[in-house]
HTML snippet that shows the backbone in 3Dmol.js (N, CA, C, O; Angstrom):
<script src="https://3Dmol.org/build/3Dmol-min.js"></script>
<div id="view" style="width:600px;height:400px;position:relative"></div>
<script>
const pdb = `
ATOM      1  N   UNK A   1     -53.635  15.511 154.992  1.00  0.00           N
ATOM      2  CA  UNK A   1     -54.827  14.908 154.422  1.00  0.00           C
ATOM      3  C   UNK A   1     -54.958  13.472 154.946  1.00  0.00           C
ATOM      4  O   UNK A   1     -54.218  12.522 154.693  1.00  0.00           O
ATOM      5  N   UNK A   2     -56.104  13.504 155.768  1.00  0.00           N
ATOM      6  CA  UNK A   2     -56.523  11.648 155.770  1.00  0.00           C
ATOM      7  C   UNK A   2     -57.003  10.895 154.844  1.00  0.00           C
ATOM      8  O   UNK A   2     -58.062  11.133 154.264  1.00  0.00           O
ATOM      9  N   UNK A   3     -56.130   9.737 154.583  1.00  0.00           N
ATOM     10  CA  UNK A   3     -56.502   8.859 153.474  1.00  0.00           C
ATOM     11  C   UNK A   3     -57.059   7.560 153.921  1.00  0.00           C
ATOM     12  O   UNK A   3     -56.214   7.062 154.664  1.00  0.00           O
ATOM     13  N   UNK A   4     -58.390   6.547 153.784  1.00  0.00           N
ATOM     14  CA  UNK A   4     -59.082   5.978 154.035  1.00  0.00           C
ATOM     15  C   UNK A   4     -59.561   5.244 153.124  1.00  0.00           C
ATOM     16  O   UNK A   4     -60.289   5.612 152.202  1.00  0.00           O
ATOM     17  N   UNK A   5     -59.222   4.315 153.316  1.00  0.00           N
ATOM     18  CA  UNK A   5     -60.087   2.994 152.589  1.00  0.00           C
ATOM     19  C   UNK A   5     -61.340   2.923 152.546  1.00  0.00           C
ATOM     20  O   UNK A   5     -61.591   3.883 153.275  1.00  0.00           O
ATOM     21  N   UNK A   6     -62.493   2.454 152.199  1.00  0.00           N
ATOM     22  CA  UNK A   6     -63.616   2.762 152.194  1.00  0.00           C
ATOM     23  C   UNK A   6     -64.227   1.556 151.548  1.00  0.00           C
ATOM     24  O   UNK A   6     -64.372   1.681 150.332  1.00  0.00           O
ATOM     25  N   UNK A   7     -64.624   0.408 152.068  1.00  0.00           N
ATOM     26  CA  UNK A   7     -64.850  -0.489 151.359  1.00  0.00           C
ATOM     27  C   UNK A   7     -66.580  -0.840 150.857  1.00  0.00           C
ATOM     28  O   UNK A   7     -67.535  -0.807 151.633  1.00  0.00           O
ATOM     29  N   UNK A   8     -66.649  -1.166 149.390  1.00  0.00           N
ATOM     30  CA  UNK A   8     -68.090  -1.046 149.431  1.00  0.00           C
ATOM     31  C   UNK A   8     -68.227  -2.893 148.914  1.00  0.00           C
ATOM     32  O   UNK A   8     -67.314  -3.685 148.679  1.00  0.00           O
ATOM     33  N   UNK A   9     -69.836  -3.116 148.875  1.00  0.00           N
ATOM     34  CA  UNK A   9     -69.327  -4.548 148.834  1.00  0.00           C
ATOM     35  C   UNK A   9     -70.953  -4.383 147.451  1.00  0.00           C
ATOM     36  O   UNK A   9     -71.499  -5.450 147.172  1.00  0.00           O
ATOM     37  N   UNK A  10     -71.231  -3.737 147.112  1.00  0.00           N
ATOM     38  CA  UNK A  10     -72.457  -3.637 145.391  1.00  0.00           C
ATOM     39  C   UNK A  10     -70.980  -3.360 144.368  1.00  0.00           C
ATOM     40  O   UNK A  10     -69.772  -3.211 144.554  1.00  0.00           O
ATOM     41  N   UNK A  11     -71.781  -3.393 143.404  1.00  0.00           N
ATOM     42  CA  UNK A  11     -70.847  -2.718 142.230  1.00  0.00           C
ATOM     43  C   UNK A  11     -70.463  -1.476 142.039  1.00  0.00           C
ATOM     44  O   UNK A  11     -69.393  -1.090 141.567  1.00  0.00           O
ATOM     45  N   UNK A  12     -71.504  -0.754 142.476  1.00  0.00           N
ATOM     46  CA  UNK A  12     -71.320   0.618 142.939  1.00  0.00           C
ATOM     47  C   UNK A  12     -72.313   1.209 143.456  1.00  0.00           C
ATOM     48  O   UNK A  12     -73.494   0.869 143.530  1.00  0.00           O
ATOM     49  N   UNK A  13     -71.523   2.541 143.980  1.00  0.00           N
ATOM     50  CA  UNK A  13     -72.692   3.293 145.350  1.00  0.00           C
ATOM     51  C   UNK A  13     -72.894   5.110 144.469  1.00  0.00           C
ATOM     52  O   UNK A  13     -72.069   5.640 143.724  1.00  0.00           O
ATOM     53  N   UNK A  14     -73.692   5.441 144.730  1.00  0.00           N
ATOM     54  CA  UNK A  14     -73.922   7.102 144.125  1.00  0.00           C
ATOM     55  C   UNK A  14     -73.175   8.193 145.093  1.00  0.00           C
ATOM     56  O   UNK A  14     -73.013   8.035 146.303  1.00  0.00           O
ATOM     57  N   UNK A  15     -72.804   9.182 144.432  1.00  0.00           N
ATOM     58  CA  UNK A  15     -71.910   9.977 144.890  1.00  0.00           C
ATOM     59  C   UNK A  15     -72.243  10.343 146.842  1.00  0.00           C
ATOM     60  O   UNK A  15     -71.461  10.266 147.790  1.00  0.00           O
ATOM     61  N   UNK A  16     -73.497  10.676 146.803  1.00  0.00           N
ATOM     62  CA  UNK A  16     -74.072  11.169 147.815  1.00  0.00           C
ATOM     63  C   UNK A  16     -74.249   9.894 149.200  1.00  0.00           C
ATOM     64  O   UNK A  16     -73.765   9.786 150.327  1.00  0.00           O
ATOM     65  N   UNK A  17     -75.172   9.119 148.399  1.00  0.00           N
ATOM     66  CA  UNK A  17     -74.956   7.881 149.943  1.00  0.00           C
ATOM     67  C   UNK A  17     -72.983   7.548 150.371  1.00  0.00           C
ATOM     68  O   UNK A  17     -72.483   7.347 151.478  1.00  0.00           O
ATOM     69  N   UNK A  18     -72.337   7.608 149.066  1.00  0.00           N
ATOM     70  CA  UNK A  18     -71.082   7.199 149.651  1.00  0.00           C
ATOM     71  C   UNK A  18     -70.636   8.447 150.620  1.00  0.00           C
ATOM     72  O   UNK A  18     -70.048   7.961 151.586  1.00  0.00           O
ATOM     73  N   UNK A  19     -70.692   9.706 150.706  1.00  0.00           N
ATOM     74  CA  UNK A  19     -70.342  10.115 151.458  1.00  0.00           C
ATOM     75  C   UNK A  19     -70.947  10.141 153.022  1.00  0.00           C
ATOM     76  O   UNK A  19     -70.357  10.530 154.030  1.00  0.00           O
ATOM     77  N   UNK A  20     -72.097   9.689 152.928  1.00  0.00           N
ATOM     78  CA  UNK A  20     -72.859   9.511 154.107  1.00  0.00           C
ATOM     79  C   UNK A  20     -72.312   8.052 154.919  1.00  0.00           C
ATOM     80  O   UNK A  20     -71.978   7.799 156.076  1.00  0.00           O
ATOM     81  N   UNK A  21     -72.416   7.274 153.661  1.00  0.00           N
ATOM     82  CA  UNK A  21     -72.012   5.651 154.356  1.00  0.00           C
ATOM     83  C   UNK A  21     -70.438   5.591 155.150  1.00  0.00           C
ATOM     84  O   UNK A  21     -70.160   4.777 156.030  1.00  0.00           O
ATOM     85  N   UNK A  22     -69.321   6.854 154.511  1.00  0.00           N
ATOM     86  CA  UNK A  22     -68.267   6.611 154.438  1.00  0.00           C
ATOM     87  C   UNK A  22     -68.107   7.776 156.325  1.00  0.00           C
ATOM     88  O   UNK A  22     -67.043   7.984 156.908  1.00  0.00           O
ATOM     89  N   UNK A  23     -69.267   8.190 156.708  1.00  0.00           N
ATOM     90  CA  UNK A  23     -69.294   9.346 157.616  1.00  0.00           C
ATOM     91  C   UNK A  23     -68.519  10.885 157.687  1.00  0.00           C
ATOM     92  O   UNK A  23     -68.026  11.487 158.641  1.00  0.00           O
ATOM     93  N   UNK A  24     -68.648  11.247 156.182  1.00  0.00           N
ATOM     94  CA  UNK A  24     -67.993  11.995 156.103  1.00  0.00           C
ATOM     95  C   UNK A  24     -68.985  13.422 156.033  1.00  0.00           C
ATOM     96  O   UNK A  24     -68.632  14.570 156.306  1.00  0.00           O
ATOM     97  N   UNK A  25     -70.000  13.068 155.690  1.00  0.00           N
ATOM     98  CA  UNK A  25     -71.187  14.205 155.718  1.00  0.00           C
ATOM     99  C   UNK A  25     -72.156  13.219 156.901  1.00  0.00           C
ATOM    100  O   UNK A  25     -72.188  11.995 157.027  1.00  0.00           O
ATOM    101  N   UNK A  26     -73.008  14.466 157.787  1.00  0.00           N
ATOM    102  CA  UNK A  26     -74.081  13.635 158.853  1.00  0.00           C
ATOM    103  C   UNK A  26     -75.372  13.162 158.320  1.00  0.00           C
ATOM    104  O   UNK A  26     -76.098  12.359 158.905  1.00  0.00           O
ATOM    105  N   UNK A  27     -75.689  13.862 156.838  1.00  0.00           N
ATOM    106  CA  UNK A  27     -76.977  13.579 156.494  1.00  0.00           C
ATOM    107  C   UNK A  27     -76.945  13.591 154.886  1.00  0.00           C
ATOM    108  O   UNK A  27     -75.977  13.927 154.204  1.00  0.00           O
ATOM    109  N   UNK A  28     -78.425  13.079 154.332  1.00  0.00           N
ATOM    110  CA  UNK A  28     -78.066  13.014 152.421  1.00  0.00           C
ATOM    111  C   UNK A  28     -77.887  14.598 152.293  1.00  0.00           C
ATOM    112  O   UNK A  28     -77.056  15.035 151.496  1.00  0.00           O
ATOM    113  N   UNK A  29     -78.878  15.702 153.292  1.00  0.00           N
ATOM    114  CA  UNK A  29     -78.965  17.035 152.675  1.00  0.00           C
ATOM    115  C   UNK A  29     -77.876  17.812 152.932  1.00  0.00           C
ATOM    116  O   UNK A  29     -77.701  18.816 152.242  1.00  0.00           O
ATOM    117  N   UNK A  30     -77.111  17.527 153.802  1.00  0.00           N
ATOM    118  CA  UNK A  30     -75.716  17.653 153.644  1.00  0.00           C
ATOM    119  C   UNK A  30     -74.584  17.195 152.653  1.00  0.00           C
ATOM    120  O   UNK A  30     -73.551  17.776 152.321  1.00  0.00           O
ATOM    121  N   UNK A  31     -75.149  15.849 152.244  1.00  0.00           N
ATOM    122  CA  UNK A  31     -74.282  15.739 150.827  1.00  0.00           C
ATOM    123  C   UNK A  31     -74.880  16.117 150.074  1.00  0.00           C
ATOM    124  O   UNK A  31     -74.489  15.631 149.013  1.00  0.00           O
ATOM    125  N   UNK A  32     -75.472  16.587 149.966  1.00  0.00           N
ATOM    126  CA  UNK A  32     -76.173  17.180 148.928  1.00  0.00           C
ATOM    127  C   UNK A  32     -75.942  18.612 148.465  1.00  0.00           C
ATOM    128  O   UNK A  32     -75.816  19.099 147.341  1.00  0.00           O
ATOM    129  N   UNK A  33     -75.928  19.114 149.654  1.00  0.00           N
ATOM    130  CA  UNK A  33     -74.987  20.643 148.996  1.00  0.00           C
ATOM    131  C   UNK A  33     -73.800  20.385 149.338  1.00  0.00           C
ATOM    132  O   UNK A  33     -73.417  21.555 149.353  1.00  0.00           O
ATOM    133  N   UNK A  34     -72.826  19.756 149.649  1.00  0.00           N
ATOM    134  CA  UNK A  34     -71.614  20.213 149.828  1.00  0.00           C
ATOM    135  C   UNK A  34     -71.132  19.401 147.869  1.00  0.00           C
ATOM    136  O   UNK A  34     -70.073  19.703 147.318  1.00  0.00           O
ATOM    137  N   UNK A  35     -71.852  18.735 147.416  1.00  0.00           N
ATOM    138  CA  UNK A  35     -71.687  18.184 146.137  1.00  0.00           C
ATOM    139  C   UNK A  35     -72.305  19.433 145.274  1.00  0.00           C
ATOM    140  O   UNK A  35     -71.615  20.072 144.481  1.00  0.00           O
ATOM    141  N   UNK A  36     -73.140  19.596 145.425  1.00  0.00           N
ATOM    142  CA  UNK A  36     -73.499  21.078 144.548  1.00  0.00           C
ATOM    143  C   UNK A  36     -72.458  22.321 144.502  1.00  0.00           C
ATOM    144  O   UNK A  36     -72.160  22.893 143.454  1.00  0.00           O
ATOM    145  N   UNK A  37     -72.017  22.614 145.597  1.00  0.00           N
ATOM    146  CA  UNK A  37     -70.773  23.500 145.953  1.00  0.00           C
ATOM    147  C   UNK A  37     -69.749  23.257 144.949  1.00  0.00           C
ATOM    148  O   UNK A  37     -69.138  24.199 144.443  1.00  0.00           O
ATOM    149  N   UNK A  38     -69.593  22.398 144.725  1.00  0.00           N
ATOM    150  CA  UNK A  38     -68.568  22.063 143.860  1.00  0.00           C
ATOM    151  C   UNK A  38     -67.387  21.223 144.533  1.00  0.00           C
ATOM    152  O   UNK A  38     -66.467  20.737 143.874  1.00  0.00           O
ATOM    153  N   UNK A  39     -67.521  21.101 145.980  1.00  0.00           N
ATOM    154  CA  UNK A  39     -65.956  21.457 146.906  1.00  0.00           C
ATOM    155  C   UNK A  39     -65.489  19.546 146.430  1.00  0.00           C
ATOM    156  O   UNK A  39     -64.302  19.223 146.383  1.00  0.00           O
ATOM    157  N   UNK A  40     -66.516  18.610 146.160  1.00  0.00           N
ATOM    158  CA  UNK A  40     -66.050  17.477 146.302  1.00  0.00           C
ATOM    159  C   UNK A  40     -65.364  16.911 144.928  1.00  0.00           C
ATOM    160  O   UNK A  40     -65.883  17.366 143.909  1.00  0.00           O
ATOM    161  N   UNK A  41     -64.117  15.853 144.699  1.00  0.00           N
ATOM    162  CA  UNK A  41     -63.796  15.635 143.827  1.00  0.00           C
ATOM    163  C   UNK A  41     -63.819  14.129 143.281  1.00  0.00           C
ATOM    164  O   UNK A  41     -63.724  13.318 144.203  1.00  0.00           O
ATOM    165  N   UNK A  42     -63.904  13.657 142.231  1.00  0.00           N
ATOM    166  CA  UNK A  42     -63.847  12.654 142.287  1.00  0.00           C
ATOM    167  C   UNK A  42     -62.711  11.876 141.171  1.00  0.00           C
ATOM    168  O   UNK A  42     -63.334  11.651 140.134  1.00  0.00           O
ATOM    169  N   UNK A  43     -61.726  11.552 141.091  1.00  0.00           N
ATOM    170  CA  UNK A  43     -60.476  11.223 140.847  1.00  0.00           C
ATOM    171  C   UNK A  43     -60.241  12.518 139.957  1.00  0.00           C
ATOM    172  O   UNK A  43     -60.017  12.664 138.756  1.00  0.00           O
ATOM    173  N   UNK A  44     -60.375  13.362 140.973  1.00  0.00           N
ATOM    174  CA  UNK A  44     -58.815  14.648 140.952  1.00  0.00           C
ATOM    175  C   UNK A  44     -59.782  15.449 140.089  1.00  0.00           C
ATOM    176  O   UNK A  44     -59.317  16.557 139.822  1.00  0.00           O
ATOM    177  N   UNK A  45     -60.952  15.228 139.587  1.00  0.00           N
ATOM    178  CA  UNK A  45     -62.109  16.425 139.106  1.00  0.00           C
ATOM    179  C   UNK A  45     -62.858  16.630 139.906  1.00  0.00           C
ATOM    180  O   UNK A  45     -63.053  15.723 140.715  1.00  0.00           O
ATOM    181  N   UNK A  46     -63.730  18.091 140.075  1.00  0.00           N
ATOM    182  CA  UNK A  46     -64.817  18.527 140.154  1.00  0.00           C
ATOM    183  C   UNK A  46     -65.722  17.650 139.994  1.00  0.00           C
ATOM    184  O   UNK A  46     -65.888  17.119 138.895  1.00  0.00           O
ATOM    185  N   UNK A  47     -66.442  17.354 141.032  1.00  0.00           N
ATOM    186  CA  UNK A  47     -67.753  16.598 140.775  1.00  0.00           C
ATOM    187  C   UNK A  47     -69.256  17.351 141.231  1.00  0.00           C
ATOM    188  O   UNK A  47     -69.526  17.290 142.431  1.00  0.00           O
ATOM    189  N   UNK A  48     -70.089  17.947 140.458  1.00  0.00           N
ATOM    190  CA  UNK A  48     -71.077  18.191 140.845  1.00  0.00           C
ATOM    191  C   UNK A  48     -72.738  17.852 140.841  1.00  0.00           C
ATOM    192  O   UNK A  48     -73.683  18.619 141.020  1.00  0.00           O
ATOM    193  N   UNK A  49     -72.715  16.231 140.534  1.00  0.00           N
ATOM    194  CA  UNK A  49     -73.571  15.132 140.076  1.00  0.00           C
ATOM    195  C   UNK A  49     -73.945  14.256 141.533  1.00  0.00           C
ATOM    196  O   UNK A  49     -73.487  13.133 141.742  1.00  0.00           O
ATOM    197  N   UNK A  50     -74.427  14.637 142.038  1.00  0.00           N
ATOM    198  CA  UNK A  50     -74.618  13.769 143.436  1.00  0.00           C
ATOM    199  C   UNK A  50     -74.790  12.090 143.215  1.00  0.00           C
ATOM    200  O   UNK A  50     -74.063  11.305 143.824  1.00  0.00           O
ATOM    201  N   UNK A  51     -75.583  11.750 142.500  1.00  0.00           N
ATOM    202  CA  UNK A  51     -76.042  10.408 142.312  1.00  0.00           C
ATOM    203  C   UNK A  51     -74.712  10.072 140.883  1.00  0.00           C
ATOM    204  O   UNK A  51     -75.153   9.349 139.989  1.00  0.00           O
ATOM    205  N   UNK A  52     -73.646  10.420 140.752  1.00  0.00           N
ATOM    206  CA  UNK A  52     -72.639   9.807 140.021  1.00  0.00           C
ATOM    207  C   UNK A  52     -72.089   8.742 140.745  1.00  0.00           C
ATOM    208  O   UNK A  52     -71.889   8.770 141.960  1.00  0.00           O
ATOM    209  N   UNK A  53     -71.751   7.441 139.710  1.00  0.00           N
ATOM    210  CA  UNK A  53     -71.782   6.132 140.368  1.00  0.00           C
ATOM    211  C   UNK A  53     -70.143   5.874 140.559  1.00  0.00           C
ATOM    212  O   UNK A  53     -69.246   5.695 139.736  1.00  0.00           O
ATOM    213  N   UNK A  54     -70.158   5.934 141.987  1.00  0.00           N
ATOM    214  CA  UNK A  54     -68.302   5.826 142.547  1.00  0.00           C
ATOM    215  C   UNK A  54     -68.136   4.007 142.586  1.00  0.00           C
ATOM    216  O   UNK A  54     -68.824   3.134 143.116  1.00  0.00           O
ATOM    217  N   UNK A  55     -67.289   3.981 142.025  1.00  0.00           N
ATOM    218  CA  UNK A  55     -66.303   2.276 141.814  1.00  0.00           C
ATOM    219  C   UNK A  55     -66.029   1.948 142.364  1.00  0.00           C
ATOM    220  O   UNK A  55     -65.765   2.919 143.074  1.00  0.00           O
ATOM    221  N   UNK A  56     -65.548   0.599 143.226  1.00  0.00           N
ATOM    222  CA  UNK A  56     -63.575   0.962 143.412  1.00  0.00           C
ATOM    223  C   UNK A  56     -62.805   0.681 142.427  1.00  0.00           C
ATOM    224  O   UNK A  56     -62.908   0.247 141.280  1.00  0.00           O
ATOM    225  N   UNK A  57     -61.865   1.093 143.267  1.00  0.00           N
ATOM    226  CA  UNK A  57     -60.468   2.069 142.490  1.00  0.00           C
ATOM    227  C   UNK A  57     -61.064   3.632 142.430  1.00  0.00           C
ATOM    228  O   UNK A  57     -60.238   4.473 142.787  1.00  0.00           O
ATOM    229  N   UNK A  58     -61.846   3.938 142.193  1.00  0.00           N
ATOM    230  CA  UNK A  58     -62.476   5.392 142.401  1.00  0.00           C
ATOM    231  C   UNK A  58     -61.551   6.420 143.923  1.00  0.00           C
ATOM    232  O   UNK A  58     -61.252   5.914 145.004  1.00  0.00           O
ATOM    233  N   UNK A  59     -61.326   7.710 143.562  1.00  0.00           N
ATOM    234  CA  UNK A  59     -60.727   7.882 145.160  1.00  0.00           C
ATOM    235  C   UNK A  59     -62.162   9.539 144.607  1.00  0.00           C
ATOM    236  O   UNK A  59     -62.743   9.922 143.592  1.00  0.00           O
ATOM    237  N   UNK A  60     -62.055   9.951 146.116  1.00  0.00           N
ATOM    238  CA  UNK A  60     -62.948  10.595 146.427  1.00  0.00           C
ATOM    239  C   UNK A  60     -62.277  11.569 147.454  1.00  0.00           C
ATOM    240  O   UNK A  60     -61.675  11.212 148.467  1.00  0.00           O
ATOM    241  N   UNK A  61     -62.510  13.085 146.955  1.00  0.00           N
ATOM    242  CA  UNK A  61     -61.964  13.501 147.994  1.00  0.00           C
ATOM    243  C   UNK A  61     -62.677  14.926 148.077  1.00  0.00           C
ATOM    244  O   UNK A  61     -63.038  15.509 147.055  1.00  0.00           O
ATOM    245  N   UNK A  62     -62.872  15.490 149.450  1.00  0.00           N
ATOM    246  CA  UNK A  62     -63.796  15.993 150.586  1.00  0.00           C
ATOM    247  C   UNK A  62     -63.291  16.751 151.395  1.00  0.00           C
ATOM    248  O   UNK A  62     -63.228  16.038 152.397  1.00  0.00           O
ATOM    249  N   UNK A  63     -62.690  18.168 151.788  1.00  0.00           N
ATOM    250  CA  UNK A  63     -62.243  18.584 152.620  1.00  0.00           C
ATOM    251  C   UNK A  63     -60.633  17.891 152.824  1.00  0.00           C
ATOM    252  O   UNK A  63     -59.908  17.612 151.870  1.00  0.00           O
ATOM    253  N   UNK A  64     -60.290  17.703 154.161  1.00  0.00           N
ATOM    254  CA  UNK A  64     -59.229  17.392 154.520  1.00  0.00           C
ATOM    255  C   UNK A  64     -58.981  15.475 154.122  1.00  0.00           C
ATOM    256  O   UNK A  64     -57.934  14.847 154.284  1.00  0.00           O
ATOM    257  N   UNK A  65     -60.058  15.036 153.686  1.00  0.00           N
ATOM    258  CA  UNK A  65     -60.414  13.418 153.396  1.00  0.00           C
ATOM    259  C   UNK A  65     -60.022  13.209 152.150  1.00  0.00           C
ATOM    260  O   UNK A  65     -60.336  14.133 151.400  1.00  0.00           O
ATOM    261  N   UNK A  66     -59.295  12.096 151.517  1.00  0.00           N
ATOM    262  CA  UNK A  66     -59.020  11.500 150.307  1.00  0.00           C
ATOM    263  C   UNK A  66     -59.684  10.281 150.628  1.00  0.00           C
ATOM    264  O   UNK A  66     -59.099   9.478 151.355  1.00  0.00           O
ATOM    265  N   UNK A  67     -60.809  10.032 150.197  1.00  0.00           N
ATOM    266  CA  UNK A  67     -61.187   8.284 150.255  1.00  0.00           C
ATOM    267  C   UNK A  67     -61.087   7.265 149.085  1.00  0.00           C
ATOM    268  O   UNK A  67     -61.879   7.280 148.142  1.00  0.00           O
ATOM    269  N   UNK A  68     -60.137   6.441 149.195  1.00  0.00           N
ATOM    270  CA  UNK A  68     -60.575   5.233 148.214  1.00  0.00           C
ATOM    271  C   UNK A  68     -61.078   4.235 148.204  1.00  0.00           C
ATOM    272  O   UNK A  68     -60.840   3.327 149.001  1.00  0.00           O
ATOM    273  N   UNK A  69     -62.095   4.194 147.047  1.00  0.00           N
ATOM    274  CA  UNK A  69     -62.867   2.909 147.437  1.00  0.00           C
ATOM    275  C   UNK A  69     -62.063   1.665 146.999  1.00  0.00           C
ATOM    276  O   UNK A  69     -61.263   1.567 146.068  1.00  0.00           O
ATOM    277  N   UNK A  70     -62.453   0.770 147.863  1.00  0.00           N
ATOM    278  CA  UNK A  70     -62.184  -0.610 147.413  1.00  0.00           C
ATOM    279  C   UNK A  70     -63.457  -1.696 147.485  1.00  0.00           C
ATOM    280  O   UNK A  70     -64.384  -1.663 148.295  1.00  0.00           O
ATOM    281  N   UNK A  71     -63.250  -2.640 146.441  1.00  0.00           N
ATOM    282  CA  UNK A  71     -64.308  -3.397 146.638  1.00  0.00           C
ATOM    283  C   UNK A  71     -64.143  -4.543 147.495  1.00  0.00           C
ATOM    284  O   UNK A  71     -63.043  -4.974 147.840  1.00  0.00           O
ATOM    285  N   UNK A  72     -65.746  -5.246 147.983  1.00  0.00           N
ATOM    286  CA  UNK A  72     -65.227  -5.913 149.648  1.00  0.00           C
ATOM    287  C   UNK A  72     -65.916  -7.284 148.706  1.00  0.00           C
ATOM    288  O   UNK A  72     -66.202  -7.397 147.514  1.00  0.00           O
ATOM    289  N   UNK A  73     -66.022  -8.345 150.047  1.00  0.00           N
ATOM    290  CA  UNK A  73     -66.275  -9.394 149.279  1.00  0.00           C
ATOM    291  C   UNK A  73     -67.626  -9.901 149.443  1.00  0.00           C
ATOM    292  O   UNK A  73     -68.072  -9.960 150.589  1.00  0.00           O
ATOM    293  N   UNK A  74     -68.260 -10.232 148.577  1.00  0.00           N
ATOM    294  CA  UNK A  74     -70.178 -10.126 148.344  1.00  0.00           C
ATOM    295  C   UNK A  74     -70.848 -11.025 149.304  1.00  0.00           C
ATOM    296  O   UNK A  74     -72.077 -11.106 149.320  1.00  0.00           O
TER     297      UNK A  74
END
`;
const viewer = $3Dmol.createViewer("view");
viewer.addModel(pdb, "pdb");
viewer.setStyle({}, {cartoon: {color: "spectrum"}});
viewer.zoomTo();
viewer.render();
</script>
């Protein structure tokens, strides 16, 4: 599993742009069903809420990807 930092620099980002911003899906309609699928998690649950608001400290994980966010500086 690749694990990746992911730094966001708002308070927080919605489930779906973070996977786009983070290049882990190519497009929103791609995150968009692979979040409906069920397949994505978000600290170690099922997430099937696309626009759920990821933190950091939040980890996110996607296929073979574990991402954690961290926050950057404003």
């Amino acid at each position: 599993m690749q694990e990746i930092k992911i730094t966001i620099h708002t308070e927080f980002i919605k489930l779906d742009q973070f996977l786009k911003f983070a290049g882990i899906v190519e497009t929103g309609g791609h995150a968009k069903e692979v979040v409906a699928e069920g397949v994505v998690r978000v600290n170690a649950e099922v997430c099937t809420m696309r626009g759920k608001k990821i933190r950091p400290g939040d980890v996110v994980e996607l296929d073979d990807y574990r991402l954690e966010v961290v926050a950057g500086e404003n």
